[in-house]
N, C-alpha and C positions, 0 to 999 in steps of 0.2 A: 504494500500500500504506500502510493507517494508520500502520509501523512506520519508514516512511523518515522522516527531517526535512524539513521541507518551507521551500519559498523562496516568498512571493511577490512580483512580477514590477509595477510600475508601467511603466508603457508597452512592453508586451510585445507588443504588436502593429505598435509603429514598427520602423524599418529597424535598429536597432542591437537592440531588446529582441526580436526572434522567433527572432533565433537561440542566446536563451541556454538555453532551457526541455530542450534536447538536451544541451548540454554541460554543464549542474546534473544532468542524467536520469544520466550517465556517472559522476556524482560521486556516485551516491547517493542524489539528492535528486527528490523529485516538488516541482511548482508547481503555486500558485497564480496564474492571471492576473488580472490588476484590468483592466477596461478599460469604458470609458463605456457598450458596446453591451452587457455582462455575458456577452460568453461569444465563439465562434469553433473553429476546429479549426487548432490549432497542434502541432505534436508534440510530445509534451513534457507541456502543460498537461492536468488532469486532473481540474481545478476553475475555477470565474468568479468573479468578484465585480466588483461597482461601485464606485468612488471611494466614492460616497456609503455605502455599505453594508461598507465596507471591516473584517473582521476579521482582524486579525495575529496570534489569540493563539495561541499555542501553534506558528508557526513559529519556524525556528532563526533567517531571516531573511528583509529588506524590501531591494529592490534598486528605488530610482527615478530613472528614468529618464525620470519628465516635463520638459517645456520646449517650447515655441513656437518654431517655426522663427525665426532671427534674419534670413537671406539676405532682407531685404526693406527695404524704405524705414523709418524708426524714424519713424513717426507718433505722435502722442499715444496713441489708439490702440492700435497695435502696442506700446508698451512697454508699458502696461498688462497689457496680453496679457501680453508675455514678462514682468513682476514677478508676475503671480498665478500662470502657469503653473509658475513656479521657488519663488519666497519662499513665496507662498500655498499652495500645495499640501503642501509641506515642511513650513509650520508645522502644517496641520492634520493631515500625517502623525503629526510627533512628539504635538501633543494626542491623537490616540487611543493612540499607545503610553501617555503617559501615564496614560491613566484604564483602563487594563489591569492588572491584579493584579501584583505585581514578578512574581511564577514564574511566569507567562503570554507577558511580554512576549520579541519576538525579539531574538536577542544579537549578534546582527548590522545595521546598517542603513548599505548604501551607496549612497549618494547622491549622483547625480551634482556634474559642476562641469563648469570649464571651462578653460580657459591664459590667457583674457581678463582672468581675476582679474591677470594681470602686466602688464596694459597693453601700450603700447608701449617696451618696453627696449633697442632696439641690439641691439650684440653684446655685453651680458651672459648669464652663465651662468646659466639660473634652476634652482632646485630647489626643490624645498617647502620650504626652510626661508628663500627668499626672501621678500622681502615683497610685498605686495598693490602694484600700482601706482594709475594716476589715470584717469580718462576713465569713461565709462555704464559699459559692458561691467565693467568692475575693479569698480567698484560696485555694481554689479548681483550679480556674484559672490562676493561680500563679505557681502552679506544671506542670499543664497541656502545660502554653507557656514555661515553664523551660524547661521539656521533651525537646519542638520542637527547642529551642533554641541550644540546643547539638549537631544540623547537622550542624548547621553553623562552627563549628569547621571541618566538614568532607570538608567544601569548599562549601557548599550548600546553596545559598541564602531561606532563610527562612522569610514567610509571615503568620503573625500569624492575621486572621481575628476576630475582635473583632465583635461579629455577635448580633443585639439587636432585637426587638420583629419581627419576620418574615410574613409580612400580605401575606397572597397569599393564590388564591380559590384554596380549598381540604384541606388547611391546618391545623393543629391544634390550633393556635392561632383567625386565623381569622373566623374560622365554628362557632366554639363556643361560639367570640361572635356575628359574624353575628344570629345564631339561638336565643340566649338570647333575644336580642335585638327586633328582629322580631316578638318575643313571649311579647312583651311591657314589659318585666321583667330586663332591662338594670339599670345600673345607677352607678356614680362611687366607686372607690375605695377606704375606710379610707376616708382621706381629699380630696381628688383627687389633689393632689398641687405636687404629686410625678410627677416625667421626664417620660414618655416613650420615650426610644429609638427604634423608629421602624425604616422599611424597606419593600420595596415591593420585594416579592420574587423574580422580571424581573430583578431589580438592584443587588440584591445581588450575582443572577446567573451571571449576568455579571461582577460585583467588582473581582467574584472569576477567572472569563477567564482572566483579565484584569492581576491580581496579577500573574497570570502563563505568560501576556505575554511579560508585563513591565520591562524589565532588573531593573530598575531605582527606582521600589516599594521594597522595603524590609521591614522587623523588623511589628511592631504592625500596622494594618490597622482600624479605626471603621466602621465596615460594617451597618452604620446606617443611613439616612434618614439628609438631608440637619438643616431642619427645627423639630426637637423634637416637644412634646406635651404634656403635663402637663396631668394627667390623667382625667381631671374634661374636658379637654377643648375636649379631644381623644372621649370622653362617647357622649359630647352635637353633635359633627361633626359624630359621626357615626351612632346617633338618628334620627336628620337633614336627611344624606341621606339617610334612613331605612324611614325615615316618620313617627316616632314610638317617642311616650313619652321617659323619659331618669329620671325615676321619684323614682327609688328603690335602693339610695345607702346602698354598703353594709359596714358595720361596721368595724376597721381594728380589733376588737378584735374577730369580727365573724368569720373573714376569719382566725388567726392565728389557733382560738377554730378548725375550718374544718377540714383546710389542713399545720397546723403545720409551721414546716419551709419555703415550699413554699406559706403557706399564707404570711409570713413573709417580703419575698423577693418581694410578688406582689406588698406590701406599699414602697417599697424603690424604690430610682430614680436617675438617672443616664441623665445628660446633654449632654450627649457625638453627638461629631460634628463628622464625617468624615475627619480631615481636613489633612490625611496623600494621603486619595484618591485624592482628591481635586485639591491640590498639585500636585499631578502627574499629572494631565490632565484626571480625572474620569468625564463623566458626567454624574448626573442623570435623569434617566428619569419622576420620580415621586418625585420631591425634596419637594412637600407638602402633607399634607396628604387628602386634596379634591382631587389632581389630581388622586392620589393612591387611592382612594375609588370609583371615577368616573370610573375608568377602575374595579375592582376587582367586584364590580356592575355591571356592562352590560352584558348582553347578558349569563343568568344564567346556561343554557345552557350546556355551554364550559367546558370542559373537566377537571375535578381536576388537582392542579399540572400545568395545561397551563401557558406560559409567562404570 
């Protein structure tokens, strides 16, 4: 309906952006999808556009969700990839807002992030009002919320979601290690004494409606899970409800020898709390991670990708 406010959606088609076009539909809102092929049947979406062809005017807001898978060797290459597909995209997001008329432009733009921005910290507490730490990753994430930070000069409140390990059935984090695991081949990581910052994908898809609809949320969000888990402790509670040994940890020098830099970044850890959502009046639905494994378990069934 021309009368609703409309959202568009940069990578609406990946495993975290499909299911938001439902839950913005609920809030009022019709979408726009951006996606490279210009179009698709998603619920929810009710219009296409191309990157290249990308017009924002006149929505309330821009939710991007682009980035290059990380889970892979960091080749020259591959980071390339992953700075254009985060920094580069972001900055030419904000140029087009910019060269859009001020009463045109959307008064919303959330834009992803990451928990990487903290490096590796122990057992500190982080929250947004932490500082950035050291290594690619922090670096990388540092460009990337700088980008998004440059619409807020346009008058655009800007939400930068610091986004930590994603569990949700279909996913790539949780398949792989649901299958590991199931194949009695689990066990932790390095020491397992690093942080995970997880998140069930039902919470995150909602933090991100939530960030479009909150006048009152601005600046860095942790889109991460109440309660953290240490990686020793994530391995024992996901063996537990698998019914499966947890008996094969792997080495941190194995995993660096494999997979390089992102073996690198599996052994570091990151405390980080939510506490910008929190705040605002976010609730979550799976603020532990039994409750989150109770659901992502049941009923196997169920469609990849589902809440």
């Amino acid at each position: 309906m021309q009368d609703q406010p409309r959202v568009a959606i940069i990578g609406v088609t990946g495993f975290i952006g499909r299911g938001l076009p439902g839950l913005l539909a609920a809030e009022g809102f019709a979408c726009t999808g951006i996606s490279r092929s210009g179009g698709g049947v998603i619920e929810g979406i009710d219009r296409w556009q191309t990157p290249a062809a990308l017009d924002p005017a006149g929505h309330h807001a821009v939710i991007n969700l682009a980035g290059e898978p990380i889970d892979r060797r960091w080749t020259e290459d591959s980071r390339r990839r992953f700075h254009e597909s985060r920094v580069g995209v972001t900055n030419r997001l904000v140029e087009t807002l910019r060269a859009l008329p001020a009463g045109s432009r959307p008064k919303v733009l959330v834009n992803a992030s990451a928990v990487g921005i903290y490096g590796d910290r122990g057992d500190e507490l982080l929250t947004e009002t932490s500082a950035p730490g050291d290594g690619y990753l922090a670096e990388l994430c540092r460009e990337w919320e700088a980008a998004a930070i440059a619409a807020e000069d346009l008058g655009v409140r800007v939400v930068r979601p610091r986004i930590g390990v994603v569990l949700g059935r279909g996913g790539p984090a949780f398949e792989k290690l649901r299958l590991v695991f199931k194949a009695g081949l689990g066990g932790r990581l390095g020491s397992g004494l690093q942080w995970m910052p997880w998140v069930h994908l039902a919470d995150l898809r909602a933090a991100l409606v939530h960030a479009v609809v909150s006048a009152s949320l601005t600046g860095a969000a942790n889109c991460t899970a109440p309660q953290p888990e240490r990686n020793g402790d994530f391995t024992r509670k996901l063996a537990r409800a698998l019914h499966r040994p947890a008996l094969l940890p792997v080495p941190g020098f194995a995993l660096k020898l494999a997979l390089g830099g992102f073996g690198g970044a599996l052994l570091a850890g990151q405390r980080a709390l939510p506490a910008a959502l929190r705040e605002d009046g976010f609730r979550f639905r799976y603020p532990t991670l039994e409750s989150a494994l109770a659901e992502l378990l049941e009923g196997s069934d169920r469609p990849p990708g589902g809440p």
